[in-house]
N, C-alpha and C positions, 0 to 999 in steps of 0.2 A: 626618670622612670622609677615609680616604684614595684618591687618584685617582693611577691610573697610565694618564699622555697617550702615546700611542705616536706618535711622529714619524718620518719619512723625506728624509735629505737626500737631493738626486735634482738630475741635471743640468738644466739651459736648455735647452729641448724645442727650442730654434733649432740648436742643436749637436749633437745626440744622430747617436751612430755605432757601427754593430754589426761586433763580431768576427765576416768570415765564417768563421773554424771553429768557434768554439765558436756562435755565434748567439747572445752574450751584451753588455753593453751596455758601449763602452769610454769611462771615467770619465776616465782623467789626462789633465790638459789643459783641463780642459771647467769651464767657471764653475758652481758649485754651489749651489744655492737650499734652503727649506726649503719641500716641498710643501704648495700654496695650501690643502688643506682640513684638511692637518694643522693648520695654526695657526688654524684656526677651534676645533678640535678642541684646542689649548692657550688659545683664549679662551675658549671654554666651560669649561673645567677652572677658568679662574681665577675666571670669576663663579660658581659653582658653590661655588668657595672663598671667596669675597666674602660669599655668600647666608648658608652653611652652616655656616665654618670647614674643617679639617683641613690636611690638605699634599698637593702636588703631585709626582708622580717622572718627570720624563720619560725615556722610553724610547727606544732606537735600536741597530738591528742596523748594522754597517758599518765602514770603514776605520777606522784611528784617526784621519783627518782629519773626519770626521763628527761631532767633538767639537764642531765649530763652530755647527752645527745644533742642538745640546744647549748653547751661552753662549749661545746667543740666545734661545732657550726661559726661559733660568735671568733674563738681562735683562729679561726680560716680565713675568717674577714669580714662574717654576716652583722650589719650594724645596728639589729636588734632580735629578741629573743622573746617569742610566746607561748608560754605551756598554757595548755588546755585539758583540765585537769578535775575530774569532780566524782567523788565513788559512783553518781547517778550513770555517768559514761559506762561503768564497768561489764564487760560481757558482750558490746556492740559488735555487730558485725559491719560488713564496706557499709552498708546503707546509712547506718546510725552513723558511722565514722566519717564519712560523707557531709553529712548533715552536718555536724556540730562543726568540722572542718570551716564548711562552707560559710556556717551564722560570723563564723570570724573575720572570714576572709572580704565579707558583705561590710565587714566595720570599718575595712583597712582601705579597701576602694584601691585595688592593685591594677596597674595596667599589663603585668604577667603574671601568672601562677605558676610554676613549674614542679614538679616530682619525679621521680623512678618512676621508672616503666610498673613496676611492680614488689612488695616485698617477700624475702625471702621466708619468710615467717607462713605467709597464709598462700601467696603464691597466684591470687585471683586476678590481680589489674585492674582492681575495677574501682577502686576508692577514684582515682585521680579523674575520671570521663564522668563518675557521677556526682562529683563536685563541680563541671562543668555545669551538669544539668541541674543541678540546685541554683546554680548562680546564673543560668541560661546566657550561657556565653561561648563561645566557638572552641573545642578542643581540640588537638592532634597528639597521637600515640606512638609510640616507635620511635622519638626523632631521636637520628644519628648526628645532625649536624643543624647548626643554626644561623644564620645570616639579619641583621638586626636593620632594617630598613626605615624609612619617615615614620610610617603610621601602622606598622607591626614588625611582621617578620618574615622570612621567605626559610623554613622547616625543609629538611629531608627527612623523610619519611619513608623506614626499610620494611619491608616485606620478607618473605622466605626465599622467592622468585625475583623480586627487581624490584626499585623505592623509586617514589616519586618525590616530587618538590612542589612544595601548596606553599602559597603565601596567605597567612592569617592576621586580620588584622587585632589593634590592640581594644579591650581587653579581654584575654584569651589565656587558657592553659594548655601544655604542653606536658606529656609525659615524657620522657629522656634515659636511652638505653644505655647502661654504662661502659658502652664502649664510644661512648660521643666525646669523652677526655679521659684525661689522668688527674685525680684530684689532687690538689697542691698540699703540704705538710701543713700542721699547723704553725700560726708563728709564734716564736717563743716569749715575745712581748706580751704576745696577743693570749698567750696561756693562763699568764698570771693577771692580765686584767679579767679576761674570762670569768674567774672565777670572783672576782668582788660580788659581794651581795646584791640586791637589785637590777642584774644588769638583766634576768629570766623573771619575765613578770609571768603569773600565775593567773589565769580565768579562771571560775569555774560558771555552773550555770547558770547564778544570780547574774552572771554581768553577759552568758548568752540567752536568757530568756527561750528556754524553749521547753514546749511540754513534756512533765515527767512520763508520759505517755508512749512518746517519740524515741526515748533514749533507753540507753543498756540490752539486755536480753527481754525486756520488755516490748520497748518498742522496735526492735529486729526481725524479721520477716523471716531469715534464713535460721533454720532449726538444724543442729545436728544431729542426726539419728543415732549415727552411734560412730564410736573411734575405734582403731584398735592398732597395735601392733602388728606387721606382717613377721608370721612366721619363719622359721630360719629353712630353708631347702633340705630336703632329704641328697646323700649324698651322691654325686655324680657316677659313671660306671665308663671305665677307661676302657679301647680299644685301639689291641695294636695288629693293627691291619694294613691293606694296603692302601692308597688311595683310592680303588677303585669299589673295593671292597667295601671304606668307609663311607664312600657315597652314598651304596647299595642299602646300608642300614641306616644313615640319615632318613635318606626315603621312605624307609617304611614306619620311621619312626614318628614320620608327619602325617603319613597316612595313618597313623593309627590315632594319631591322635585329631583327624580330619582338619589338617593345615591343608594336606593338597587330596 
């Protein structure tokens, strides 16, 4: 079986800071991590390849320093590495990101695709379902749990109320909530091969052919009007009353401000 893991390096949500002209998110400088449910989403690819056999390709749109997010995947056990990488990418939103995602993943001819539910960076969900729809092949979101069958898979799939169980067949993508495992360490073997040169091959658009039309903030559909910081609260106002008392002015504090 071949699986291609889609990962996203993405800043430390404690540091995140927005260009206000573009309303785009500013990277240098900023410690960089590999998004928590993506690596759910490379543990699952590996027991998957434990269970079944095949090989692993992980995937990543981004700078060329987002190779590091791709040795750490390779450290884990993934048995190949694809940056997807080209200044024309820069400024894309899910669509665009989608898209270039997808030109790749069309080259590799995978019988799974799998990702995070979503990342922590932009927070949408929506990269991974419209990589399905570029590549028009069956998707499922939310899965907490997977079962690996002859000619696909049989998915648990959570809701907020109750999850069902769909069986999809292959070839199909999956998004993956990271509470579906515990990712395994890296191995220490696996560290210092990691890191040999050539082992993170490099696309950029010459080798996905697509028009400079389609790509960056150009071709992105979604505009950000504007960003901003929220404000810090004015401060609170203590009362030491009784409880019955305290209710009395909860109450009118909602009616004033027409909650009830």
């Amino acid at each position: 079986m071949k699986i291609v893991v889609c990962v996203k390096q993405v800043p430390n949500t404690a540091n995140v800071k927005i260009d206000p002209v573009t309303g785009t998110m500013i990277r240098e400088g900023v410690e960089s991590i590999i998004n928590p449910d993506d690596l759910a989403a490379v543990e699952a690819a590996l027991r998957i390849k434990e269970q079944s056999g095949g090989e692993i390709i992980a995937l990543t749109m981004g700078p060329l320093q987002a190779d590091k997010a791709l040795r750490e995947c390779l450290a884990m056990g993934v048995d190949k590495a694809i940056l997807l990488s080209d200044r024309l990418f820069a400024g894309a939103d899910t669509w665009v990101t989608s898209l270039v995602l997808s030109k790749a993943i069309e080259m590799i001819q995978p019988d799974l695709v799998i990702a995070g539910r979503q990342a922590i960076d932009g927070d949408t969900a929506q990269v991974g379902p419209q990589i399905a729809e570029h590549l028009k092949i069956p998707s499922v979101a939310y899965v907490s749990q997977i079962d690996v069958i002859e000619d696909g898979f049989i998915v648990k799939r959570d809701f907020e109320d109750r999850y069902y169980r769909i069986k999809v067949k292959k070839p199909c993508l999956m998004t993956v909530l990271k509470e579906l495992n515990k990712p395994r360490y890296m191995n220490v073997r696996k560290i210092y091969q990691a890191f040999q040169e050539g082992l993170v091959v490099v696309w950029d658009n010459s080798y996905l052919n697509i028009s400079v039309d389609q790509l960056g903030l150009k071709g992105s559909p979604t505009k950000v009007k504007k960003s901003f910081t929220k404000g810090a609260k004015s401060a609170g106002k203590i009362f030491d009353v009784s409880p019955g008392e305290a209710a009395t002015i909860i109450i009118d504090k909602l009616k004033e401000n027409y909650v009830l």
